[in-house]
Structures are given as C-alpha cells and as structure tokens.
MIMIPA-360726 format. One record per atom (N, C-alpha, C, O): x, y, z. Coordinates in steps of 0.02 Angstrom, whole numbers, plus 50000, padded with zeros to 5 digits. Last residue first. Example, Ala and Ser with C-alpha at 12.3 -4.5 7.8 and 13.67 -1.06 7.14 Angstrom:
% MIMIPA-360726
506424988850354/506844994750357/506455000250394/506705005750402/506604971650390/506154977550390/506604983550390/507124983450423/
% end
This chain:
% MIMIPA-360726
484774719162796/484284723062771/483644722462827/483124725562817/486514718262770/485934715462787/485324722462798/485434728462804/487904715162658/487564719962713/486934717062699/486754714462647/488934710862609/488904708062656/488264712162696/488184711962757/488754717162479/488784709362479/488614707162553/488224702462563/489184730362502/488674726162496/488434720562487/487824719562488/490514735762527/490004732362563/489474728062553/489334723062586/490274747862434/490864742262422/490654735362473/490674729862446/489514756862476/489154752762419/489574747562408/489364742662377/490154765462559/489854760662605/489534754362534/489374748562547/491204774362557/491314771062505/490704762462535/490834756462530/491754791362597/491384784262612/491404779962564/491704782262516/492134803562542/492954798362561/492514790862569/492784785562555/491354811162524/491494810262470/492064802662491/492274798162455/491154815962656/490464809762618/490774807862567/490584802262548/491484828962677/491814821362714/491694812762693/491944807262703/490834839562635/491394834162607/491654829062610/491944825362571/489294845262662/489794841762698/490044838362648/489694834462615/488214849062626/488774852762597/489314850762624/489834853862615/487274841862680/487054841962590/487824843362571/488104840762523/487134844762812/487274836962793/487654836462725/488134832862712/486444856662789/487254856362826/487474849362807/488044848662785/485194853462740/485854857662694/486424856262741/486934854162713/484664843862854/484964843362786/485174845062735/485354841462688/484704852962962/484984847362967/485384845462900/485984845162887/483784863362892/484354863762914/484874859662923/485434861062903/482544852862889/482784857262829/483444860962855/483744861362802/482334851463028/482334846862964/482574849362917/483044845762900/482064863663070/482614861163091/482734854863043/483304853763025/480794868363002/481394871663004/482034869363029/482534872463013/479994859263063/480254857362995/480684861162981/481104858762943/480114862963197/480374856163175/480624855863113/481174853663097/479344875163207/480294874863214/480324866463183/480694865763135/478434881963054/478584878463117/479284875263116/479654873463070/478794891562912/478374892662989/478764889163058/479164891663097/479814897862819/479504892162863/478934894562932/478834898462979/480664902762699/480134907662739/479774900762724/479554898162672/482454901862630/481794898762652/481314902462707/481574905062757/483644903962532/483144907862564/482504902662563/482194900262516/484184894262392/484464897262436/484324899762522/484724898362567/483654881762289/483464887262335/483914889962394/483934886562445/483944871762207/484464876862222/484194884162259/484444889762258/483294859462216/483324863262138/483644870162151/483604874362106/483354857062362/483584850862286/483734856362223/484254856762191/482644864162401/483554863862425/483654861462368/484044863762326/481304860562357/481644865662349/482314869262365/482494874962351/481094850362417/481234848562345/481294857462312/481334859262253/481264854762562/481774850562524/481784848862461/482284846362436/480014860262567/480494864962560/481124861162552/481594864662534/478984848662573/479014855262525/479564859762524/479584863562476/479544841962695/479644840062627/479494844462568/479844844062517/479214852362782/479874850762775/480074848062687/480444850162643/477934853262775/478174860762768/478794857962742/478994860062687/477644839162829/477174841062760/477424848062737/477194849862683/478064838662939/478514835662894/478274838362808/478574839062755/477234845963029/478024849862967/478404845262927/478894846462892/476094838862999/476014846362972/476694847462959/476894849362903/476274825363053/476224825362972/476244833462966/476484834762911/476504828463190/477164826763134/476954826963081/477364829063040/475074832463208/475844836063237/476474834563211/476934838663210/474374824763163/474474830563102/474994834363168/475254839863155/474544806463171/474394812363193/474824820463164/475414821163149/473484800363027/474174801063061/474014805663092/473564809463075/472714797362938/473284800762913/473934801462958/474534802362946/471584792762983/471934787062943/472584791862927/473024788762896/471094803663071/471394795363106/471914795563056/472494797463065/471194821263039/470884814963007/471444808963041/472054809463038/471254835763034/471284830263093/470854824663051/470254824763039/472334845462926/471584841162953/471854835862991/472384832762988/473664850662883/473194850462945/472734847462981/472684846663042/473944844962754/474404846862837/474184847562910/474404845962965/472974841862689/473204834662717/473844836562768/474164832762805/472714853162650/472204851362696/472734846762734/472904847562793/473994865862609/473704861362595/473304855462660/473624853962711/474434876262673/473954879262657/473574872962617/473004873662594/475634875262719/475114872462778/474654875562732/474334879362769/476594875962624/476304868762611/475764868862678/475474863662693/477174890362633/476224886662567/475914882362596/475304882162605/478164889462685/477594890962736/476974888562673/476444885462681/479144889162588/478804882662610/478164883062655/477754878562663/479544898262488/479144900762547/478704894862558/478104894562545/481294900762438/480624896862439/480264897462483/480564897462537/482274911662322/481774910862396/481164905862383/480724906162341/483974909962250/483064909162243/482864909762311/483264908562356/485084924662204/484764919062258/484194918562239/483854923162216/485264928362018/485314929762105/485084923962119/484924919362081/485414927461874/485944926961929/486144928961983/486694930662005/484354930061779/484354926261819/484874924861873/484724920961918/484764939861703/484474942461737/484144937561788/483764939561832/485764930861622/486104937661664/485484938161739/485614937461799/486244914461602/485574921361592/485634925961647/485564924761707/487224906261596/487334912161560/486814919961553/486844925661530/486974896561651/487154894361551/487304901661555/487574903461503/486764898861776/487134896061744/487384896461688/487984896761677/485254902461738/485674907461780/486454903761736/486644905461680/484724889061682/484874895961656/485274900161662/485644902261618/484694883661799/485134881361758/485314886061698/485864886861672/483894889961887/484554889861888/485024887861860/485614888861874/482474888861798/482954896061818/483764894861846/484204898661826/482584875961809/482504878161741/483024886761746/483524889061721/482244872961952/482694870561904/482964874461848/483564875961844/480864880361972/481724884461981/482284880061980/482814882162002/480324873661893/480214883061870/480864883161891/481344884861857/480224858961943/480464861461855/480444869761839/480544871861783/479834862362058/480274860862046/480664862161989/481204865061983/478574867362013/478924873062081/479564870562059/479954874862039/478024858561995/477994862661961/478484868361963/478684872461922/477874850062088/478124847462056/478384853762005/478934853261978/476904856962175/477584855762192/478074855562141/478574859162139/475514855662174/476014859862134/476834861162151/477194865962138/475004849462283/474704856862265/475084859662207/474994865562191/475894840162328/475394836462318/475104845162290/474824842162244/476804853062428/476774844462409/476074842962397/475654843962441/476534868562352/476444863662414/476374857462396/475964855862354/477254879962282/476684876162269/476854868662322/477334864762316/478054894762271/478074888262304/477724884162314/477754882962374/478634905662182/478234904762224/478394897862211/478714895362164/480054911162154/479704908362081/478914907762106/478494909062062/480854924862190/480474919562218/479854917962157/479424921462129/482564928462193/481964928962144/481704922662187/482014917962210/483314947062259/483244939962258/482694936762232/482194940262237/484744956762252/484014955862206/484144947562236/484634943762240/485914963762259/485484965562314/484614964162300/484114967262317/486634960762156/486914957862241/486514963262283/486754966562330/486234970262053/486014962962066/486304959062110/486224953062101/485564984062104/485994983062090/485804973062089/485334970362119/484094994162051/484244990462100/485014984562081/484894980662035/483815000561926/484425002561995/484464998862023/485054998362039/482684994961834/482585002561879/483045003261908/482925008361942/483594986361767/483434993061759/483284996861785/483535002461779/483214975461906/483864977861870/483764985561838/483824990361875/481894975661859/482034978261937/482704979261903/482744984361870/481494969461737/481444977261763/481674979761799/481764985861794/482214957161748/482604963461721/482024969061736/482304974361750/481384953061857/482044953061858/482524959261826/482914963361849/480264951061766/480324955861823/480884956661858/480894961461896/480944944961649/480384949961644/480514953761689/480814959061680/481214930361733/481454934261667/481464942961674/481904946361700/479804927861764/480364928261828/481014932061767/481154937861780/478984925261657/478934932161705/479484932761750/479624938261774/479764915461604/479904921461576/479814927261615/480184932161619/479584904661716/480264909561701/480344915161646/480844918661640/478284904161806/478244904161748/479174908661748/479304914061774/477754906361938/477744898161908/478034898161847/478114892561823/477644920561978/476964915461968/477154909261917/476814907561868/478814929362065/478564928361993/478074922262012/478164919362066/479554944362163/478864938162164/478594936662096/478234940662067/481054946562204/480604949762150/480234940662145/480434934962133/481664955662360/481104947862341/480744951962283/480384956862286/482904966962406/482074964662379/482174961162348/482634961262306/483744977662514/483664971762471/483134971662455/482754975762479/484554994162523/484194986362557/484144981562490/484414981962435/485175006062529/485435000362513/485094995262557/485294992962611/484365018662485/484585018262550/484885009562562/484745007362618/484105017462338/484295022362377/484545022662450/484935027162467/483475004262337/484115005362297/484465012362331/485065012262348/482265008362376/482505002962414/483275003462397/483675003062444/481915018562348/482005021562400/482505013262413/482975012762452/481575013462190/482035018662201/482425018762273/483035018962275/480675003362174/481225001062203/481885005662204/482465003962212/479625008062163/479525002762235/480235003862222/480485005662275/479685015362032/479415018162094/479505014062162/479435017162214/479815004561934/480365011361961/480385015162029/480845017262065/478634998161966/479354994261975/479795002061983/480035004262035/477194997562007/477595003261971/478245001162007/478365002262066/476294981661993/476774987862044/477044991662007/477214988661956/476214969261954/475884974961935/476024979361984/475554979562024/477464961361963/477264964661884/476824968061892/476764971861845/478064962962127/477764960562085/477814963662015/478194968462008/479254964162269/479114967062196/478704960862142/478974955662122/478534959662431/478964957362393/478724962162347/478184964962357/480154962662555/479544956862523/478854957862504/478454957162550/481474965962571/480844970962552/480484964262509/480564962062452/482664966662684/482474963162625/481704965662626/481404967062678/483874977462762/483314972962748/483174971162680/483464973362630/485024986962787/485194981962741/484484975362729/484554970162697/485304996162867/485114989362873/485204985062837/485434979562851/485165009962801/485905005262825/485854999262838/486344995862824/483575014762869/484255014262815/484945012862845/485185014362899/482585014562910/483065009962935/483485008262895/483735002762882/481695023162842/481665023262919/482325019462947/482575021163001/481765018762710/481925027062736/482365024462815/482945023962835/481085007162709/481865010862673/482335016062713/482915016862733/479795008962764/480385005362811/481265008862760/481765011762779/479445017662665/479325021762715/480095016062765/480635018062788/479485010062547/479775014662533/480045019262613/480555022662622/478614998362600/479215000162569/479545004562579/479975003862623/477445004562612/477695002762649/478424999662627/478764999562678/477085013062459/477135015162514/477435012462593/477635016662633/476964996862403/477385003662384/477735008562431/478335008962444/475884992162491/476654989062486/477124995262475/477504997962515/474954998262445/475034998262499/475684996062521/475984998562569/474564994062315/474995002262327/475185002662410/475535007262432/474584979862307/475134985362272/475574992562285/476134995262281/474494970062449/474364974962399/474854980062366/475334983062389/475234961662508/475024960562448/474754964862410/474724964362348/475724967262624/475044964762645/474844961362560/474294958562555/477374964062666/476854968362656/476074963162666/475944958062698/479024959862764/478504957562717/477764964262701/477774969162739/480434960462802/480004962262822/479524963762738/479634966762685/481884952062857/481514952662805/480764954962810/480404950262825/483194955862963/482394953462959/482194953262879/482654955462845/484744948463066/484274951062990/483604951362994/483344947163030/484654947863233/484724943863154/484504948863117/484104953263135/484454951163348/485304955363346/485384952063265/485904952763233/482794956163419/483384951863392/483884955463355/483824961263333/482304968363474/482434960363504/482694954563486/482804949563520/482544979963379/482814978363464/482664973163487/482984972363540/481864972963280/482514975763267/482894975663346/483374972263364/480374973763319/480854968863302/481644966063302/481914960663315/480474987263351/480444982563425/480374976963390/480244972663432/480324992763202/480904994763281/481044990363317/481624988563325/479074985663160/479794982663136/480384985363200/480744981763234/478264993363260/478214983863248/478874982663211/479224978163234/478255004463194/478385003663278/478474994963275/478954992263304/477865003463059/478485005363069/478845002863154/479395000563170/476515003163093/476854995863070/477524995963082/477844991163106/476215017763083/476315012963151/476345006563134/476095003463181/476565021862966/477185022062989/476825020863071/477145022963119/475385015162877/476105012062888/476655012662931/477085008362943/474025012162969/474375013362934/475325013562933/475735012462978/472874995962946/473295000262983/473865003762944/474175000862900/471884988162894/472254994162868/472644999262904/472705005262892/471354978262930/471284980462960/471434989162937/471164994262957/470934972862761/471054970762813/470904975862873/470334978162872/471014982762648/470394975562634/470374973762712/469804973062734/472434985862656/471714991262657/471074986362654/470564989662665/473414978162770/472974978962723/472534980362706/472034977362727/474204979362872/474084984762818/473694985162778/473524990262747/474434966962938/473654971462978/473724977162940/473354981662961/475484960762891/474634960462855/474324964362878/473844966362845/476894960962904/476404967562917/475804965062882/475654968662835/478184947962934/477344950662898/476914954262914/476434951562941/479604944162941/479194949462958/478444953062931/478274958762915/480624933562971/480194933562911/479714937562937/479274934162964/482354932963047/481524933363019/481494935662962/481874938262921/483604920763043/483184927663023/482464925663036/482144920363037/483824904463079/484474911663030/484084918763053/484434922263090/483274898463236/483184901763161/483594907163128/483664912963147/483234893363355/483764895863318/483754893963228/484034890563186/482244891263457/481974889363398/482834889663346/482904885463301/482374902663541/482254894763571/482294890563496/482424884663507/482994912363477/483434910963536/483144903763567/483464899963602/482234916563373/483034914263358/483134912363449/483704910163454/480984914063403/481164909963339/481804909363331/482074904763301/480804919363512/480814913963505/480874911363474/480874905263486/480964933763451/481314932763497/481474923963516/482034921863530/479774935463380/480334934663332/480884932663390/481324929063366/478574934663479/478784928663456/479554929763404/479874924663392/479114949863551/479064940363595/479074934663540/479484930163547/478714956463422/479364955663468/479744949063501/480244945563492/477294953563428/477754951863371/478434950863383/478744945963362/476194946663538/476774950663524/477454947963484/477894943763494/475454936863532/475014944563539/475724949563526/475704955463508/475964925663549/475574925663460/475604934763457/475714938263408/476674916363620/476984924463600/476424927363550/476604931863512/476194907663657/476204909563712/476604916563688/476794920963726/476144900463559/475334902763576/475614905063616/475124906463649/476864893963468/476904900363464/476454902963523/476474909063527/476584879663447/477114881463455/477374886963459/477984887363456/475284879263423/475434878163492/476134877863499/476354875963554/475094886363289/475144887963348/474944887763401/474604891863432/475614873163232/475864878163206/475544885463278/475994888663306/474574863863249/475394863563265/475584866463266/476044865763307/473384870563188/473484868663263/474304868963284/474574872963321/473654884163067/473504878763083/473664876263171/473994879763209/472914900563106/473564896163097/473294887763105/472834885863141/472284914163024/472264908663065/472714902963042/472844901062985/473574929163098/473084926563045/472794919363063/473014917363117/474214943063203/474114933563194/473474932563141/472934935463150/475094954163145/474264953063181/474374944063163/474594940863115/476264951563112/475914959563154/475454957463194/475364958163254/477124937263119/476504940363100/476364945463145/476344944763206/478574927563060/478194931863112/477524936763098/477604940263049/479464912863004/478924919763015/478664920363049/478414915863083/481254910362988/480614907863035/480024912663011/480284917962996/482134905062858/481854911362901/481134909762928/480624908462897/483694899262856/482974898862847/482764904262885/483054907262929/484984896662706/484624898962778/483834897062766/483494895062719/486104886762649/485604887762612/485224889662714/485224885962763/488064890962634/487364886362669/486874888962646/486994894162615/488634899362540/488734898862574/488194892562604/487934889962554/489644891262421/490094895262464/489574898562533/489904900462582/489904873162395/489614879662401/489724885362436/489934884262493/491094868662278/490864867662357/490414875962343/490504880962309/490804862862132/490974867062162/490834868362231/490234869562237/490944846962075/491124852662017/491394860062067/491944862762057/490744838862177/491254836962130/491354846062076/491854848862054/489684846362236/490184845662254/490894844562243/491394846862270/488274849662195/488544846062144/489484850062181/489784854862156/487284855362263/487594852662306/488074846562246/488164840562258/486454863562115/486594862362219/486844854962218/486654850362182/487584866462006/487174866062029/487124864962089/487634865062124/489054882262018/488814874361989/488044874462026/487834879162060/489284891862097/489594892362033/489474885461997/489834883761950/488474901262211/488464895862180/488734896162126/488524900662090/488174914362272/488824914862265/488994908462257/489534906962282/486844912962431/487144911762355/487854914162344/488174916062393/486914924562587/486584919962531/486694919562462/486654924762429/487204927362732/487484929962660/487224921062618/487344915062624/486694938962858/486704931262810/486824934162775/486734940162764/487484944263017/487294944562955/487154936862927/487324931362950/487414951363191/487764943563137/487404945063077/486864947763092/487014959963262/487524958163283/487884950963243/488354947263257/486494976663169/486434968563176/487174966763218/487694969963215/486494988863130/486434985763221/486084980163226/485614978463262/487504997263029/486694994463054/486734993663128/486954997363172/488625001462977/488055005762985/487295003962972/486815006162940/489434994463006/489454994262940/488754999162924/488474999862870/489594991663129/490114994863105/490064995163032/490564995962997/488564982963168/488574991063196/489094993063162/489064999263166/488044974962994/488354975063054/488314981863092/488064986563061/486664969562914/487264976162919/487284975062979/486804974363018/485574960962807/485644961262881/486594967962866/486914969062814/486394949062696/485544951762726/485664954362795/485834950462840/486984950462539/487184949962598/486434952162619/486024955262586/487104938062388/486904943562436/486994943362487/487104937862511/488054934462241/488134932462342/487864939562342/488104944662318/487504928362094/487724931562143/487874931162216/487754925762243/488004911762014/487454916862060/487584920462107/487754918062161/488684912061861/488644910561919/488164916361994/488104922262008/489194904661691/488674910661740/488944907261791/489294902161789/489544896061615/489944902961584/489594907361648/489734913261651/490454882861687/489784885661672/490004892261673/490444894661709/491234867261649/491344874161684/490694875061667/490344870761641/490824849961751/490594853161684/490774861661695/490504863961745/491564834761785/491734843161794/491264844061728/491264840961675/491104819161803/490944823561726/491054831861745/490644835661721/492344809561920/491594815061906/491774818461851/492344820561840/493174796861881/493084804361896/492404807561876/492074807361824/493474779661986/492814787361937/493024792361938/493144794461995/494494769661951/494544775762000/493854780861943/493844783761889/494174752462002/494374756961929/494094763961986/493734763962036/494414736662037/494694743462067/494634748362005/495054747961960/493374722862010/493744727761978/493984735762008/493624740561993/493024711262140/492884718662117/493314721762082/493754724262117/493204694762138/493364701862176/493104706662149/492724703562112/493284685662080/493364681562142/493084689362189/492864689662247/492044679761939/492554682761954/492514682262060/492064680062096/491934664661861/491604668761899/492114673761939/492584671161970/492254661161700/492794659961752/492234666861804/492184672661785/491554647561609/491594654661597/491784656961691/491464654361736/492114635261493/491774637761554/492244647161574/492764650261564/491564635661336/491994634961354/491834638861441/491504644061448/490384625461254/490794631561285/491394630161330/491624624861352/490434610361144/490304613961200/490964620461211/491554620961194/490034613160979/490454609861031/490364613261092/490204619161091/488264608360940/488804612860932/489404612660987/489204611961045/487614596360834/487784597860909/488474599860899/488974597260874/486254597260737/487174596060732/487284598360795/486974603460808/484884587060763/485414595060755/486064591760752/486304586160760/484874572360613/485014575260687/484994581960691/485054584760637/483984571260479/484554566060539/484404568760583/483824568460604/482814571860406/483034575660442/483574568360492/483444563160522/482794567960196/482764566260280/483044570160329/483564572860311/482374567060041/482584569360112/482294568260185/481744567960213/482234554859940/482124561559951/482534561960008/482984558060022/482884541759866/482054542359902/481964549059917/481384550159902/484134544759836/483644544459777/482974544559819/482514548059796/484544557559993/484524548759945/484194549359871/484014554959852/485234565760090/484824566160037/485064560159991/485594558959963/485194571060265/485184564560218/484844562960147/484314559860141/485464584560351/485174581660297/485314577360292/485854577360321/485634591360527/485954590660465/485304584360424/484864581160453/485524610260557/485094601460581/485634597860518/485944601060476/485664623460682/485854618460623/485604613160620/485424610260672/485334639060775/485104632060750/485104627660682/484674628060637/485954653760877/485744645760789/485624639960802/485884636360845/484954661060983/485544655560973/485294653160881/484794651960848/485024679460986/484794671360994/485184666460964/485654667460926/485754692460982/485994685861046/485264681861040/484954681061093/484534700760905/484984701260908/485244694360989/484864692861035/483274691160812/483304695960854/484054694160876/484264688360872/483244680960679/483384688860688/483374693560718/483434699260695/484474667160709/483924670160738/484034678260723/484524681660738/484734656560556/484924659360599/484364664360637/483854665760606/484884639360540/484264644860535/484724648660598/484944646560651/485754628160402/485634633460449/484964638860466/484614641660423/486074612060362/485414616960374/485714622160430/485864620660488/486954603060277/487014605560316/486454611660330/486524616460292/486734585460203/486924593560190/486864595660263/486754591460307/487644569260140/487254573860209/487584580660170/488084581960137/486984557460034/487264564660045/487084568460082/486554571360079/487044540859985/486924547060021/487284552660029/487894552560031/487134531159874/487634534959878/487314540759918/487304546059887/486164523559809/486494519659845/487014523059890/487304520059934/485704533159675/485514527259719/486174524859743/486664524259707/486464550959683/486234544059663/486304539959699/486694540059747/485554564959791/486114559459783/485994554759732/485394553559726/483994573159729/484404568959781/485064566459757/485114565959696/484154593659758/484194583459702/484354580359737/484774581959780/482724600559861/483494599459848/483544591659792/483174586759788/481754613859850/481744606759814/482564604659812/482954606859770/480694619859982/481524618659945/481494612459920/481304607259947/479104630160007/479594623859961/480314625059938/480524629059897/478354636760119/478814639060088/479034632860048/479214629260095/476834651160112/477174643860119/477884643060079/478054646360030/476864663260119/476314657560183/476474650860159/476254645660184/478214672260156/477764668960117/477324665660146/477374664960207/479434682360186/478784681560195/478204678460160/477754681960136/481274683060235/480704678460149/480054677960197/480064673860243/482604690160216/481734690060242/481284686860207/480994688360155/484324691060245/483904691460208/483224686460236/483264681060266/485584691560266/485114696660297/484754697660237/484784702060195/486324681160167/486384686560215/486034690860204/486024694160152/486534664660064/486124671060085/486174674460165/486074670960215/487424654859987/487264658960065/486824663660039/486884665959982/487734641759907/487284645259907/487114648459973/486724645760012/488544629759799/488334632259867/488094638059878/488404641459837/488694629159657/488464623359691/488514624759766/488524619459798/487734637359526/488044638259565/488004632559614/487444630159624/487064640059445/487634636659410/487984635859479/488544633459480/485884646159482/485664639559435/486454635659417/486504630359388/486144657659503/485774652859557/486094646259538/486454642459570/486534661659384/486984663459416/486684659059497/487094657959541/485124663259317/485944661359319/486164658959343/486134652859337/484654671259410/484244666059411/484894661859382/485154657559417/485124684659389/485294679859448/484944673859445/485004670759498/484794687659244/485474687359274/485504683759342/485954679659348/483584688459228/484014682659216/484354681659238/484454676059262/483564701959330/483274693659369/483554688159316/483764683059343/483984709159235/484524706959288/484174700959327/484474696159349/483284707959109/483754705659117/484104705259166/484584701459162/482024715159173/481964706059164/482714703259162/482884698359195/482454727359201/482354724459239/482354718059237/482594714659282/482604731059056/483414729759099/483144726059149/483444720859159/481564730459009/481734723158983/482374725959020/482824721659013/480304734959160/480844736659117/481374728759069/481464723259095/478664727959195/479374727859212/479784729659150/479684726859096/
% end
C-alpha cells in the first residue's frame, strides 16, 4: 500500500474515533463474523441506543431494536415500534381518464390493385376486386381505416388432383367440370374470385397443351361475371409460355398470372403480362430478401407496381406457420418504413394447411376432420389477416366463410364506441 494510501485510512480511522454518532449509507459488510464493541454507560446510569437494519432489496421493511448499555454490557430491550399507518382509503369508483391511441405516420404505403375489368373498361367482368391501398398496419384503426376488405379466392382445378375428404364432398358433384365448379364457388359458396389451376400442363403430368387450357379459362370467364386468377403447373417454362399465351388471349381483363418465381426468365414472363395490362403473384420461399429481390426484378422488367402482388408462401398451422407470420410481418412493416419494392398486396395460399395430416386424417381422438379440416385452412389463413395479407387462395367454403366473417368484423368501427371491460366487476363467467 501507497504511504498516501495509509494516510487516508488514518485519516478515517480519525475521524471514526472522534466522532460521537455514526451513519453509514449504502454500504456492504461481508464478513463471517461480525463484532460491535459499544462503551458502556457509567455504573448506575443506563444508556438506551438506537439499532437500525435497513433492507437491501428495494420496499422491505426496517427494522430498529433499541439498546440498554450499562457497566455490565449490552442488552437487547425491545423493537422500537413504529407508529402506526395511516389507513389507506379503498377507492369507491374508477378513475375516468380519456386514452389516446400512439398515431404513428409511416413514410410508405401499399399500393391498391385492381383484379378483374369491367365491360366498359374493356373486359367482361360484371364486378371487380380491388386489393390493398393500407397506410398503417392491419386493422390498426386508430391510425388508418382500411381502404379495402381483405378477399378470398375459392380454387378451382383443370384436372382434379387428390383432395382431402371434406374438401371434396363439397365439390363432388362439379369436380369433372371446371366451369360447374367456379360457378359454385361464387353463386352457392359466394366467394370474391377464382383461383384457376391449369395443372393438367404439366410436362411431368398430363401435359396438355396450352392453348387447349386456354378453352378452360374462356368457359371460366363465361360462367362467372368475378375476376379469375389463373394459376400454372409450376413449371418454369411451361408457365412462361402459359402466361404469356392467356395475356394475349384475354387482354383487357385484367387477370392475375400465378405465379413469377427466381428461376424463370423474369423479363421474358412478364413482358406480355405488362403488355396487355394484367397482373402477377411474385412467389418468394419464406425469406424477405428473396421477396426483396424478385419484386424488384419484376418492377424492372415493366411490370408497373399497382399491378404486382407478393406471396411470401404459406406454411400450415403446426408446418411453419409461425414463420409465415414473422416473413410477412417483417415485409409489411418494411413496406411501411419505406421499402419501395415491398409496397404491394400480400397473397396467402391457406389451401397449404390441407397439406398438413392433422387436416385430414381420420383419427377418433382428433375429432371429426369435417370441422377440424377448415377450421385447420381457417386458422392458417387468419394468422395471415393478422400480419396483413390482403388475397387469400382457400379451398373449402366454411373456412372461406370463417375468414370473411372476420375481416368484415376486423374493419368495423363501431367496436371502437364499446367499452364492455368497464363491466367487469359485475360480469360472470
């Protein structure tokens, strides 16, 4: 030790030593044992002191005792008993204080696409959708009403693929005709649009070629007066080509071209689509940079961005859901903050969730799989309303009506005036 160091411990040892009361604050003494030597009083002449222990976790109580110091030593008298509280007044009512919601502006906002062309706008739809044109998060009301409802789109299949049970005994009497069933999806079923899936293109598949798929979208088009969205087989070049060919064929329509991937010649898929003014589903894999990425390609190649919509894909309750959630969270909050190539409609293709067992299988302990299959589609496509999906591609009508119910519910104002939590005292359970 430094002789400055010895001299300042003189210094308080001092300065202890002259001193006749003595606090210490926030202060730790770790020893395994401790000795206070207090002097006693002279004979005959007691002297009460005063003991404090205060507690070092924050709101514990003190504790004082008091002393008796004699020529014999020390003694514990009593605690010192602290005066009583003061009674503490139970309130009779509820403080009235008025909340304002945290308004947050946001420098972005998500385009409004239109789906579908009127006869006077040079189609031969008899009603259009118009999807997104969000200037806050979903259904954040306090900041921005939404401008428009969140749709759904029933699907339809060229060739029927295999369907779960529920799924078609609610079709079985149209399966063989594509026409007949898009017809039951809006007039018994009243579904926004179709969802139009040419699989029998697929060169792996049946491979039929494109411009007799073409005859299957027509006698879509003539049996319902909705939008369609007409889908491919997944393959690259096969898509390309079917693309490009419906473009042509039914220009003015205004369809949606499902879907532009990263390995597709992006300039090439989306000339004819940009050229004859339709739409297109750019298909990303879970991840927002690729949704990023293919976004702005499609942008660059022409395709204008009120005619771009982004599907993050859709991972099925209990299959990746969760995942699904935090991708197109992430993307719309983005969109928002400002990310250009993020500022269209999302599409969720809840149809996934029959691709998980526990929708279908006939198993007792689960329940019967006629309500567990759409509730099992429904609840996959509500944690996708939640994170601002716009465009939904459903299968079965129930959960399609479940999921309708509750965006129209979601965008209703009227909710804001309730006040049912003021109640509670009296409410029963």
């Amino acid at each position: 030790m430094t002789e400055e160091g010895k001299k300042g411990i003189l210094d308080i040892l001092k300065i202890i030593s002259e001193s006749k009361e003595l606090e210490l604050e926030d202060v730790v003494i770790d020893a395994d044992e401790l000795t206070l030597e207090i002097s006693a009083a002279p004979a005959g002449k007691p002297e009460y002191l005063k003991l404090s222990l205060e507690p070092l976790t924050p709101g514990g109580q003190k504790i004082e005792f008091l002393l008796e110091t004699t020529s014999y030593g020390v003694r514990l008298v009593a605690p010192a008993i602290p005066p009583p509280a003061a009674p503490v007044e139970k309130p009779k009512e509820f403080i009235n204080l008025k909340f304002e919601y945290p308004v947050v502006k946001y420098s972005g906002e998500i385009v409004e696409v239109t789906i579908g062309a009127l006869r006077g706008q040079g189609g031969s739809r008899g009603k259009i959708v118009k999807i997104g044109g969000d200037k806050a998060p979903p259904f954040y009301l306090f900041e921005s009403k939404p401008l428009n409802r969140p749709v759904v789109a029933l699907d339809v299949f060229d060739t029927p693929p295999p369907l779960a049970g529920p799924v078609r005994k609610a079709y079985q009497d149209v399966l063989q005709d594509p026409a007949e069933w898009a017809k039951k999806c809006i007039n018994t079923y009243n579904a926004d649009l179709i969802s139009l899936h040419l699989v029998s293109t697929d060169p792996l598949g049946e491979n039929r070629p494109v411009r007799e798929a073409m005859k299957t979208v027509e006698n879509v088009l003539q049996a319902v007066d909705t939008p369609i969205i007409i889908g491919g087989s997944g393959n690259p070049q096969k898509d390309t080509e079917l693309f490009a060919e419906a473009s042509e064929r039914f220009m003015g329509e205004r369809l949606v071209m499902a879907s532009i991937t990263l390995d597709m010649d992006i300039p090439k898929v989306v000339e004819p689509i940009r050229k004859y003014g339709h739409n297109a589903i750019a298909l990303a894999f879970m991840d927002i940079n690729q949704a990023k990425e293919l976004s702005r390609k499609i942008l660059d190649a022409g395709l204008p961005k009120n005619h771009l919509i982004l599907d993050p894909t859709t991972g099925a309750l209990g299959y990746g859901v969760e995942y699904t959630y935090s991708t197109m969270e992430r993307i719309r909050l983005s969109a928002l903050m400002g990310e250009e190539t993020l500022q269209v409609p999302l599409s969720c293709a809840a149809t996934n969730a029959w691709a998980a067992r526990e929708a279908w299988m006939k198993v007792e302990d689960w329940g019967p799989r006629e309500l567990r299959g759409p509730l099992y589609e429904a609840t996959t496509a509500l944690v996708g309303l939640l994170t601002g999906a716009n465009l939904f591609m459903m299968m079965h009508p129930l959960a399609m009506k479940i999921v309708k119910a509750f965006a129209e519910a979601m965008v209703k104002e009227g909710w804001k005036e309730e006040k049912p939590y003021m109640n509670w005292v009296k409410a029963r359970f």
